[in-house]
PyMOL Python script that loads the backbone (N, CA, C, O; Angstrom):
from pymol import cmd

cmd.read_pdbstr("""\
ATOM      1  N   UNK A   1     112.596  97.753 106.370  1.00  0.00           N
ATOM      2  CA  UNK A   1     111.776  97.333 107.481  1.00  0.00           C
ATOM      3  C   UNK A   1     112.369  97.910 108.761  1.00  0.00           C
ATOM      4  O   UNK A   1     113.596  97.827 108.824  1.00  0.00           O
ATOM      5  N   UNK A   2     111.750  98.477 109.793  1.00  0.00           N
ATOM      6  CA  UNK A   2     112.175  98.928 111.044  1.00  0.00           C
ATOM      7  C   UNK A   2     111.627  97.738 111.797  1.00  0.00           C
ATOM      8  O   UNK A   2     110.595  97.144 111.485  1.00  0.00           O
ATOM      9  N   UNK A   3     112.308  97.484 112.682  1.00  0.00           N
ATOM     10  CA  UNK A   3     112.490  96.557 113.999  1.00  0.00           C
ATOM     11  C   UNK A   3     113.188  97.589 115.110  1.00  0.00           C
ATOM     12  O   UNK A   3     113.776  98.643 114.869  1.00  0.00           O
ATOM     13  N   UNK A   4     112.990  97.085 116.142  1.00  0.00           N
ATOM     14  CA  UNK A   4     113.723  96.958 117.234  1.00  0.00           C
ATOM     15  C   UNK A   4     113.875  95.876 118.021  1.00  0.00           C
ATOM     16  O   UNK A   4     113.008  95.003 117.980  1.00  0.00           O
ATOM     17  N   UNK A   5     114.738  95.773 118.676  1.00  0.00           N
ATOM     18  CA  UNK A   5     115.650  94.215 119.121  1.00  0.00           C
ATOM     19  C   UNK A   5     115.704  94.539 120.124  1.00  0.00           C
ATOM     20  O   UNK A   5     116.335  95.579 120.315  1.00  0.00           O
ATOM     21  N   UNK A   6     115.027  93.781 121.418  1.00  0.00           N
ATOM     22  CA  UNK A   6     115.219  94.315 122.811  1.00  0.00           C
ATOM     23  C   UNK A   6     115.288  92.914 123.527  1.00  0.00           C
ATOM     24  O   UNK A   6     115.164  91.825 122.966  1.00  0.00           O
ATOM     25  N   UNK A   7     115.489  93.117 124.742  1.00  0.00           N
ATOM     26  CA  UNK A   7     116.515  91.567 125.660  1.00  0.00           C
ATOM     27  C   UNK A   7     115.341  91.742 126.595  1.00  0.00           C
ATOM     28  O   UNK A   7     115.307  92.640 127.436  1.00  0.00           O
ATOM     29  N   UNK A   8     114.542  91.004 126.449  1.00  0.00           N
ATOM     30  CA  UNK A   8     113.650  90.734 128.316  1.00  0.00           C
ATOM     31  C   UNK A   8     113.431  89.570 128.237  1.00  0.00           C
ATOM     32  O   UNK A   8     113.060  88.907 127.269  1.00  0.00           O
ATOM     33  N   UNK A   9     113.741  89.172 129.651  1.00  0.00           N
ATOM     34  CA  UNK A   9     113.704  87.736 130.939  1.00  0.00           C
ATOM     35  C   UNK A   9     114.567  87.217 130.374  1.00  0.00           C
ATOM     36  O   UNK A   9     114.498  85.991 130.288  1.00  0.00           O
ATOM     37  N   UNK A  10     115.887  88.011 129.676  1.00  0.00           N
ATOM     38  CA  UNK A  10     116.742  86.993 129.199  1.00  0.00           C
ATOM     39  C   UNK A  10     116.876  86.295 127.388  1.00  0.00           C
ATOM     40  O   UNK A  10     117.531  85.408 126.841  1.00  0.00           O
ATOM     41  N   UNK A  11     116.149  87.005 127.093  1.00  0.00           N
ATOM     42  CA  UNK A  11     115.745  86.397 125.640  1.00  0.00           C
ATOM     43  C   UNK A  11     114.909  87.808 124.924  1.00  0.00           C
ATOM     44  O   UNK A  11     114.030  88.589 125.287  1.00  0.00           O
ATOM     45  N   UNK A  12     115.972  87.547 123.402  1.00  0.00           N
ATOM     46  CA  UNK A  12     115.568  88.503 122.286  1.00  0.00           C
ATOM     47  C   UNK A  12     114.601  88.858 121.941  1.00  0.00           C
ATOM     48  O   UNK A  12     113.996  87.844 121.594  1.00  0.00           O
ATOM     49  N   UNK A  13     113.886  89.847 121.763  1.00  0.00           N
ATOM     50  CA  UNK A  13     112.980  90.532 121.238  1.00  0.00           C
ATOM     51  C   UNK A  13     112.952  90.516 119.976  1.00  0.00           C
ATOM     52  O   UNK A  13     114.008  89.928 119.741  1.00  0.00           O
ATOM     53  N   UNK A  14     112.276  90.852 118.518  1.00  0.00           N
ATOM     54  CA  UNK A  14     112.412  91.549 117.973  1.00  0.00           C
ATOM     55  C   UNK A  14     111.097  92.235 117.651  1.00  0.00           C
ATOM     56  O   UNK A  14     110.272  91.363 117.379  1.00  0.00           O
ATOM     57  N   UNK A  15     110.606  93.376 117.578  1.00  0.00           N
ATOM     58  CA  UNK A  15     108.890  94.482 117.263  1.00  0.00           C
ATOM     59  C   UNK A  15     109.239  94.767 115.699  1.00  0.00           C
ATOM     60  O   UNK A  15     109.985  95.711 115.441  1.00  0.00           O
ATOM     61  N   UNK A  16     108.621  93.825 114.472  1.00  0.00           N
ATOM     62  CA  UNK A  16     108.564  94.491 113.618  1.00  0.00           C
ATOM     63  C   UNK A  16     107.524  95.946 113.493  1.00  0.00           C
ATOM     64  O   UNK A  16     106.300  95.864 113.597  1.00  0.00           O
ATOM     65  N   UNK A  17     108.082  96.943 113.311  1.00  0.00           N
ATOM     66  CA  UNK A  17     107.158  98.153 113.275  1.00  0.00           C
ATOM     67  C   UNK A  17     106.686  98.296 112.231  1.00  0.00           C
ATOM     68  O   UNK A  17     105.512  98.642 112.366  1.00  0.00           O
ATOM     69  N   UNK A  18     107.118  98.172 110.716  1.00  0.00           N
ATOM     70  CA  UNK A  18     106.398  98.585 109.141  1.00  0.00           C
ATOM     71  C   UNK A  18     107.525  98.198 108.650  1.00  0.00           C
ATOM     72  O   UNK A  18     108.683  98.024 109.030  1.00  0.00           O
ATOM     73  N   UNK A  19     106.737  98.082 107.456  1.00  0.00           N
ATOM     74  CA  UNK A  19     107.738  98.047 106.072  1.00  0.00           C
ATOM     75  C   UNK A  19     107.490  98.676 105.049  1.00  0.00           C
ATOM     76  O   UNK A  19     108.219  98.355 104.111  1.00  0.00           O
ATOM     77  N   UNK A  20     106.530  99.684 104.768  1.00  0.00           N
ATOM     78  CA  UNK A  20     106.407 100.575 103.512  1.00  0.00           C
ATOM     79  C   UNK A  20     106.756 101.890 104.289  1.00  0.00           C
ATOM     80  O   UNK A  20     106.174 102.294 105.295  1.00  0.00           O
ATOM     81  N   UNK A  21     107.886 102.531 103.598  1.00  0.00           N
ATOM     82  CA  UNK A  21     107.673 104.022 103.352  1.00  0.00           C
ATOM     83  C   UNK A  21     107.611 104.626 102.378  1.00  0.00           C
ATOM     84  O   UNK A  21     107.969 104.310 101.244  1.00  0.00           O
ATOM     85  N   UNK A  22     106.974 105.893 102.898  1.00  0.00           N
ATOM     86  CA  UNK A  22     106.303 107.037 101.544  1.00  0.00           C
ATOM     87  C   UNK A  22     107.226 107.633 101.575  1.00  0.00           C
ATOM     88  O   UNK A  22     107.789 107.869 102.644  1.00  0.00           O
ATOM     89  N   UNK A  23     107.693 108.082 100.366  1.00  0.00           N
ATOM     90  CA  UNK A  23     108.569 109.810 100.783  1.00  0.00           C
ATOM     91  C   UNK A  23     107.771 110.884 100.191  1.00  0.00           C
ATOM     92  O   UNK A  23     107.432 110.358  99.131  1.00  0.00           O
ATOM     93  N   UNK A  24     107.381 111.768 100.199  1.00  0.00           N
ATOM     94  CA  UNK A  24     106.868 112.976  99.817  1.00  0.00           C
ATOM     95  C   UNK A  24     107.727 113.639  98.932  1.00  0.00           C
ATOM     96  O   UNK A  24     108.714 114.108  99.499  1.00  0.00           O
ATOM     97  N   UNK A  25     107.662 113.856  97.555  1.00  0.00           N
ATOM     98  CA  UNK A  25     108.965 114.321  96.870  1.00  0.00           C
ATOM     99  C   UNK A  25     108.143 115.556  95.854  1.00  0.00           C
ATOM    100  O   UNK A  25     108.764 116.252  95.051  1.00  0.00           O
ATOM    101  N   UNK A  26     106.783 115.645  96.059  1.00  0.00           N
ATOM    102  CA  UNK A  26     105.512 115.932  95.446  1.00  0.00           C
ATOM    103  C   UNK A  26     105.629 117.724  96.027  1.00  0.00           C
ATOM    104  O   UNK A  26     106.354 118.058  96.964  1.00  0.00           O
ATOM    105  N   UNK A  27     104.762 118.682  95.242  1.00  0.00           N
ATOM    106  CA  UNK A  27     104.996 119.821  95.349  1.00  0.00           C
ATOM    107  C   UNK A  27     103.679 119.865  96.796  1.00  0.00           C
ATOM    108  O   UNK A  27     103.825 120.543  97.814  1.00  0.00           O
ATOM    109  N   UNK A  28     102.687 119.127  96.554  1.00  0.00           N
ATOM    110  CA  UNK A  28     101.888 119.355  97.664  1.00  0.00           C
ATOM    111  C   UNK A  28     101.804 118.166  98.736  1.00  0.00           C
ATOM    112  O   UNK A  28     102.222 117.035  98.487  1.00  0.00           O
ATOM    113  N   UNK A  29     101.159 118.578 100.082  1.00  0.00           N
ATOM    114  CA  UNK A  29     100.966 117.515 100.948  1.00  0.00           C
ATOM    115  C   UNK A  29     100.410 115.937 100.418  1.00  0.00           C
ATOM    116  O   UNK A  29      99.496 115.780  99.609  1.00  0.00           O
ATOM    117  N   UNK A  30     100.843 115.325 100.783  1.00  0.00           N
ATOM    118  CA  UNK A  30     100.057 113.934 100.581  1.00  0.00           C
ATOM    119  C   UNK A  30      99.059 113.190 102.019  1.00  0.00           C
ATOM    120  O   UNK A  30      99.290 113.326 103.220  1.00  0.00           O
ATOM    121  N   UNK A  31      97.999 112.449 101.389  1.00  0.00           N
ATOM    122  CA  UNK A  31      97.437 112.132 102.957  1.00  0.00           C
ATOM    123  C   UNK A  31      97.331 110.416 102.276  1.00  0.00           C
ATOM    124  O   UNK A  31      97.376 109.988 101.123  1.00  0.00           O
ATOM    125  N   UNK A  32      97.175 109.765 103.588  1.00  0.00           N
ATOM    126  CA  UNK A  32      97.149 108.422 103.641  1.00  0.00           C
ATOM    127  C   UNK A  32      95.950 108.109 104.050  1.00  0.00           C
ATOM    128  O   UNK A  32      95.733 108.445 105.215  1.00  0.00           O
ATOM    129  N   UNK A  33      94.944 107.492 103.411  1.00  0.00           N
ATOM    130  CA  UNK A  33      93.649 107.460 103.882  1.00  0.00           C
ATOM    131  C   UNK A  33      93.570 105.633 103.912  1.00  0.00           C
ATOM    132  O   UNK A  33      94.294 104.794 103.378  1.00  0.00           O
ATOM    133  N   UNK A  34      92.563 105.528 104.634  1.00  0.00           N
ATOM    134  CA  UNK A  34      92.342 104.007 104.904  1.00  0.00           C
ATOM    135  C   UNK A  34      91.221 103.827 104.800  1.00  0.00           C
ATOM    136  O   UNK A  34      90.695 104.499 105.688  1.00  0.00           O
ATOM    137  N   UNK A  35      90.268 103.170 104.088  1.00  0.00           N
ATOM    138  CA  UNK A  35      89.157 103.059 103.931  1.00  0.00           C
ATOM    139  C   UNK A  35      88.637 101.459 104.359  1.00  0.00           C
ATOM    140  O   UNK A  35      89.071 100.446 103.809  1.00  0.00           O
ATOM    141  N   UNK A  36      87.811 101.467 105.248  1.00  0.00           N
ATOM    142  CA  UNK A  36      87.641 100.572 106.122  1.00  0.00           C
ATOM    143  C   UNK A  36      86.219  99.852 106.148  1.00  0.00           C
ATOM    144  O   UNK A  36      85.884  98.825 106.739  1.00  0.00           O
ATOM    145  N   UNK A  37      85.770 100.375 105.645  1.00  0.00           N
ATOM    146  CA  UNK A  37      84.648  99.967 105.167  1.00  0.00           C
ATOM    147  C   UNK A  37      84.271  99.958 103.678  1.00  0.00           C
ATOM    148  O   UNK A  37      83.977 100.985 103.066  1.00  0.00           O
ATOM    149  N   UNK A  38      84.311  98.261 102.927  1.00  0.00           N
ATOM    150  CA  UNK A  38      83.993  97.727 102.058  1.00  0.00           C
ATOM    151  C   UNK A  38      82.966  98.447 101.002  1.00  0.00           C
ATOM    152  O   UNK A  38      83.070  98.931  99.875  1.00  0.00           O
ATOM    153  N   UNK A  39      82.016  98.278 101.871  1.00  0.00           N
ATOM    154  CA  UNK A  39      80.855  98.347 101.228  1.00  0.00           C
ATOM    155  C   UNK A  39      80.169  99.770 100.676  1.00  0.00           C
ATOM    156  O   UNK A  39      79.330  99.883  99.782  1.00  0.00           O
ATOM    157  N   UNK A  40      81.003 101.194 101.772  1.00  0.00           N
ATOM    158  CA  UNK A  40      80.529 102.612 101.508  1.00  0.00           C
ATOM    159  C   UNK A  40      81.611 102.735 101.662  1.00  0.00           C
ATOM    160  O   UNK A  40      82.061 102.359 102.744  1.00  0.00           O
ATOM    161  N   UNK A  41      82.903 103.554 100.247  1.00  0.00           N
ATOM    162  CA  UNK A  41      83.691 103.670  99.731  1.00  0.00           C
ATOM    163  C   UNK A  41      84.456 105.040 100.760  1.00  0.00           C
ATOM    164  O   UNK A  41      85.539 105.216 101.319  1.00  0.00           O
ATOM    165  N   UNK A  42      82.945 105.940 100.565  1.00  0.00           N
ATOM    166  CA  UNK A  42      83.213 107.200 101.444  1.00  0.00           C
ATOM    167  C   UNK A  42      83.640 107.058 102.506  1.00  0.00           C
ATOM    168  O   UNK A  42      84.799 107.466 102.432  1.00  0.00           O
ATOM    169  N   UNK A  43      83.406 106.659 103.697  1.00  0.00           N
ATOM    170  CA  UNK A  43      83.941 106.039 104.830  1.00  0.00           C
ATOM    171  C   UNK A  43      85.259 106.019 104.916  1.00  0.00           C
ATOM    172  O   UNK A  43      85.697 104.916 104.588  1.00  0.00           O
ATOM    173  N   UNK A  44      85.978 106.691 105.186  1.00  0.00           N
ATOM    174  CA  UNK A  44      87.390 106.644 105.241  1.00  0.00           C
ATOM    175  C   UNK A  44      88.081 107.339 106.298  1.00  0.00           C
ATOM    176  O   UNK A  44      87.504 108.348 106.705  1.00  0.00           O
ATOM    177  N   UNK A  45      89.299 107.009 106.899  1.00  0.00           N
ATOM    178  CA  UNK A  45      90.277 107.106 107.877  1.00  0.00           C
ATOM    179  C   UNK A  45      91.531 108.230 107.559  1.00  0.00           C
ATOM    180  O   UNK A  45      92.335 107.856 106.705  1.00  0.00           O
ATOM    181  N   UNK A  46      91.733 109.389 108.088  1.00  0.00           N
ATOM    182  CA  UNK A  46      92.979 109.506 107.243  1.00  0.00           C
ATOM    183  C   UNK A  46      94.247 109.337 108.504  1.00  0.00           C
ATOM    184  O   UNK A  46      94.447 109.906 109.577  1.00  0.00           O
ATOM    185  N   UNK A  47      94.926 108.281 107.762  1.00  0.00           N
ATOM    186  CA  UNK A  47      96.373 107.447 108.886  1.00  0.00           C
ATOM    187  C   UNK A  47      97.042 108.750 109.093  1.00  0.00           C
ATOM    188  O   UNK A  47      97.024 109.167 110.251  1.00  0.00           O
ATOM    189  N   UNK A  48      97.691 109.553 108.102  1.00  0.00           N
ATOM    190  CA  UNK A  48      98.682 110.238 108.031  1.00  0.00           C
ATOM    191  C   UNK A  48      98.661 111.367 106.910  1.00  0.00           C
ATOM    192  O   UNK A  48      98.127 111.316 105.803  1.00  0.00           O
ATOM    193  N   UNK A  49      99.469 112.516 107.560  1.00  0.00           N
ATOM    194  CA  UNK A  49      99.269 113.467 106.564  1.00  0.00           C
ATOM    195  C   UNK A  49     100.918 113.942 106.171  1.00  0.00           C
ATOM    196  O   UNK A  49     101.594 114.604 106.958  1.00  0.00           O
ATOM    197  N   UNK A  50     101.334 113.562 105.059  1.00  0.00           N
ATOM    198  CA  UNK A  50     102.843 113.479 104.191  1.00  0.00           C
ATOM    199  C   UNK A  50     103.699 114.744 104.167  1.00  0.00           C
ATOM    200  O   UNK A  50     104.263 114.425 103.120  1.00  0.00           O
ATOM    201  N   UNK A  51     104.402 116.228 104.547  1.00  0.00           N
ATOM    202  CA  UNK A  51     104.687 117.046 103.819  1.00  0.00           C
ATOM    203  C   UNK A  51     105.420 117.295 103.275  1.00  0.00           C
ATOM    204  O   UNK A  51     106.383 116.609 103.620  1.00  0.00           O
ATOM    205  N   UNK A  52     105.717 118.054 102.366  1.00  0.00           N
ATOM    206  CA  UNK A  52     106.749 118.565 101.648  1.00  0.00           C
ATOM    207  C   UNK A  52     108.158 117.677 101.696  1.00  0.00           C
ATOM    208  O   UNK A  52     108.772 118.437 102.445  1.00  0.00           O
ATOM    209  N   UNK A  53     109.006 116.710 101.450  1.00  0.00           N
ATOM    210  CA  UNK A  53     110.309 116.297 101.679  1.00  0.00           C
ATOM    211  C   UNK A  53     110.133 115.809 102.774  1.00  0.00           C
ATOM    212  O   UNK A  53     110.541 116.468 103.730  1.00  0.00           O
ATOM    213  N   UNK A  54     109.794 115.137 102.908  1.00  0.00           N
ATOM    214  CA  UNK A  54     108.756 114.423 104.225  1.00  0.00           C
ATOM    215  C   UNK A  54     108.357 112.853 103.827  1.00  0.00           C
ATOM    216  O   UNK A  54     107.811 112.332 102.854  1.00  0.00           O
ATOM    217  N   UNK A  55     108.888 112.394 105.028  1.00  0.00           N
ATOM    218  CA  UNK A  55     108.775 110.324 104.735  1.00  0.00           C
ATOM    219  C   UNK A  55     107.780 110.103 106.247  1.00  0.00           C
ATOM    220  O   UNK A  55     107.683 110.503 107.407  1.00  0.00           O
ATOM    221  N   UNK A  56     107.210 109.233 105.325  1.00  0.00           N
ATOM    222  CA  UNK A  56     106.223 108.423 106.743  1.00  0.00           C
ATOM    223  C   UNK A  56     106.405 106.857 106.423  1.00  0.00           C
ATOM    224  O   UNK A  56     106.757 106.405 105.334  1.00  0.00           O
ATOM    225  N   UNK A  57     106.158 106.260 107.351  1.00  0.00           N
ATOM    226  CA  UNK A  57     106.541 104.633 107.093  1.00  0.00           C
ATOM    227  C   UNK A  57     104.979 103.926 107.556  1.00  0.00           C
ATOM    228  O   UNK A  57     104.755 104.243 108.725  1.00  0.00           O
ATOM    229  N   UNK A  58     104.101 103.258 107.102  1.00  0.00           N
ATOM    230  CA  UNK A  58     102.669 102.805 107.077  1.00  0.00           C
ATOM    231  C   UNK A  58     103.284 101.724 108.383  1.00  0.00           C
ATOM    232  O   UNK A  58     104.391 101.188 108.427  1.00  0.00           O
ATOM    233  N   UNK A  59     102.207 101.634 109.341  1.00  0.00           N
ATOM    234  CA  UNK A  59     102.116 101.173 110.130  1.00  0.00           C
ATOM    235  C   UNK A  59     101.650  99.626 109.819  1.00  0.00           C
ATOM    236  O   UNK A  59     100.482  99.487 109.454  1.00  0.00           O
ATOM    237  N   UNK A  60     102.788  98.005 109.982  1.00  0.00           N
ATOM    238  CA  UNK A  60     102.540  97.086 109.529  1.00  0.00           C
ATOM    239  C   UNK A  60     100.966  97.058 109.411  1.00  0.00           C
ATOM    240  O   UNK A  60     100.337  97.105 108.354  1.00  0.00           O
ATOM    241  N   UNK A  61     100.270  96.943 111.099  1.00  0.00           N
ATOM    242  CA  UNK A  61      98.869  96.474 111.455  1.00  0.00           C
ATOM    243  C   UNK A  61      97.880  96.880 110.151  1.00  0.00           C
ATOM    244  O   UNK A  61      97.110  96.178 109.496  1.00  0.00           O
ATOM    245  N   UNK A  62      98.161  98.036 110.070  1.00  0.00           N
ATOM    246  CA  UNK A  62      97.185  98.381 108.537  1.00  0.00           C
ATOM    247  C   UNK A  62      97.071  97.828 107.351  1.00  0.00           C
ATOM    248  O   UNK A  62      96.106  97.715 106.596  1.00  0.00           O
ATOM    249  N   UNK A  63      98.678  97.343 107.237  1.00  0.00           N
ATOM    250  CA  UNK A  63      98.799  96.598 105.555  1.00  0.00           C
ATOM    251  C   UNK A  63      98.084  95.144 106.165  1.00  0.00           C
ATOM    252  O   UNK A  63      97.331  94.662 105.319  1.00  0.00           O
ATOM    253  N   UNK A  64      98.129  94.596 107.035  1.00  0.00           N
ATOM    254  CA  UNK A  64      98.038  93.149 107.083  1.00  0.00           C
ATOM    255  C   UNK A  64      96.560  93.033 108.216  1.00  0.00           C
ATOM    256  O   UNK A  64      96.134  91.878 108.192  1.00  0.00           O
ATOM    257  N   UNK A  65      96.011  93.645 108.842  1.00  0.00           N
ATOM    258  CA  UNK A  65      94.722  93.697 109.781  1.00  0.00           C
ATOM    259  C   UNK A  65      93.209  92.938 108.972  1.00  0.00           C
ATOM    260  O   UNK A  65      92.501  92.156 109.607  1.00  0.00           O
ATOM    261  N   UNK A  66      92.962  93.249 107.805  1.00  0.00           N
ATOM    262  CA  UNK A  66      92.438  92.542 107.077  1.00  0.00           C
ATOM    263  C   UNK A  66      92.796  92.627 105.565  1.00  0.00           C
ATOM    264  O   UNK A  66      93.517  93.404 104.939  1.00  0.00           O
ATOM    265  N   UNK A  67      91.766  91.170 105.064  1.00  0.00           N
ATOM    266  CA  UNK A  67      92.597  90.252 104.202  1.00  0.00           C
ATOM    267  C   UNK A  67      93.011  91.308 103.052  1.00  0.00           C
ATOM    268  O   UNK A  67      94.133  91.349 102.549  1.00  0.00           O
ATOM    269  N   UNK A  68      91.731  92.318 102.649  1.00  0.00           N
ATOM    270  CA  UNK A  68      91.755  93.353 101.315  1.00  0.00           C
ATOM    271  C   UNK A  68      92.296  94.662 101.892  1.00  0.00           C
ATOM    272  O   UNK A  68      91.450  95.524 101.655  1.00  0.00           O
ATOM    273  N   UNK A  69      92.938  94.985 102.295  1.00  0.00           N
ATOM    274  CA  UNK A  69      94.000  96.164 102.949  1.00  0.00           C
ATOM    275  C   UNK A  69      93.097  97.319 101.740  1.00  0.00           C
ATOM    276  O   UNK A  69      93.063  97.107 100.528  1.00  0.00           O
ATOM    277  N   UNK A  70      92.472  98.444 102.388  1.00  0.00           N
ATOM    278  CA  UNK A  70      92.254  99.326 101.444  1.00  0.00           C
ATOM    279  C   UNK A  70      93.332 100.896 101.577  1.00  0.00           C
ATOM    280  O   UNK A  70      92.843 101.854 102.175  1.00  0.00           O
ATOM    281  N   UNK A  71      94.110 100.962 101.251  1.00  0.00           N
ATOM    282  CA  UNK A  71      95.272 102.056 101.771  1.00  0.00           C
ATOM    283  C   UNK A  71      95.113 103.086 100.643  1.00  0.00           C
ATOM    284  O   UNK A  71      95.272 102.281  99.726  1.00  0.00           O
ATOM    285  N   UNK A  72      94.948 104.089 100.105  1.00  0.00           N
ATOM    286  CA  UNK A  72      95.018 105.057  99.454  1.00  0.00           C
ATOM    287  C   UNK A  72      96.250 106.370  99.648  1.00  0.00           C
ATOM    288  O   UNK A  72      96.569 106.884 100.720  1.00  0.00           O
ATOM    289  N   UNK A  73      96.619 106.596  98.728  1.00  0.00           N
ATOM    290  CA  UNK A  73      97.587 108.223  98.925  1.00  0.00           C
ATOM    291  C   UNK A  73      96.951 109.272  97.946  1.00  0.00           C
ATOM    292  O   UNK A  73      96.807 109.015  96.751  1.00  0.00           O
ATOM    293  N   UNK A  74      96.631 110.296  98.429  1.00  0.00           N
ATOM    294  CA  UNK A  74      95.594 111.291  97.892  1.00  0.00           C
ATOM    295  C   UNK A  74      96.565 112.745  98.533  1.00  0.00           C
ATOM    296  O   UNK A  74      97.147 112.867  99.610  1.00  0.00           O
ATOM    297  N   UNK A  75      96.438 113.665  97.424  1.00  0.00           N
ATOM    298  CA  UNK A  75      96.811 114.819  97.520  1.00  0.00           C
ATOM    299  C   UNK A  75      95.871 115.936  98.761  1.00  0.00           C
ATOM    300  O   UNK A  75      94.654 115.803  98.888  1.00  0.00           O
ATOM    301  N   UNK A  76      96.505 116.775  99.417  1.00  0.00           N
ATOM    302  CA  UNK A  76      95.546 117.665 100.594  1.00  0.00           C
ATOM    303  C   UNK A  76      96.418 118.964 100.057  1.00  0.00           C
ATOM    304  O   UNK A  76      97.597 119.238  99.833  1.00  0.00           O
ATOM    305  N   UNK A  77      95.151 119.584  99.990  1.00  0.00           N
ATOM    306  CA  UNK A  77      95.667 120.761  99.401  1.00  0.00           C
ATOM    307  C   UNK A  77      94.526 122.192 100.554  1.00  0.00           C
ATOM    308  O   UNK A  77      94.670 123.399 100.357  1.00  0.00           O
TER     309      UNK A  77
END
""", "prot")
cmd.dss("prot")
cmd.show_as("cartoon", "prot")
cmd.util.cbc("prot")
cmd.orient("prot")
């Protein structure tokens, strides 16, 4: 999990930022797609694009924003 811990008006912070990372260990790119709409599958977001030996960490708000989180990892070639 990444945080940062910061001091304002006197009192601790802490910003959880995410807690999943990808690593890319795969011969081709990976993409992170978010599909956001239920009902038409097609409809989709792409968060992030993975490369080669390459880590991305999913942004909490996405896993937890609503209740059925639709997150996908799909090859881009």
């Amino acid at each position: 999990m990444l945080c940062d811990a910061q001091i304002e008006n006197g009192r601790r912070r802490v910003i959880l930022s995410s807690i999943v990372r990808i690593f890319n260990n795969t011969t081709l790119p990976l993409v992170i797609i978010d599909v956001a709409d239920s009902i038409d599958r097609k409809k989709h977001q792409q968060i992030a694009k993975i490369d080669i030996n390459k880590d991305f960490y999913i942004p909490i708000d996405l896993l937890y924003a609503r209740s059925n989180s639709s997150i996908f990892i799909s090859t881009d070639e």
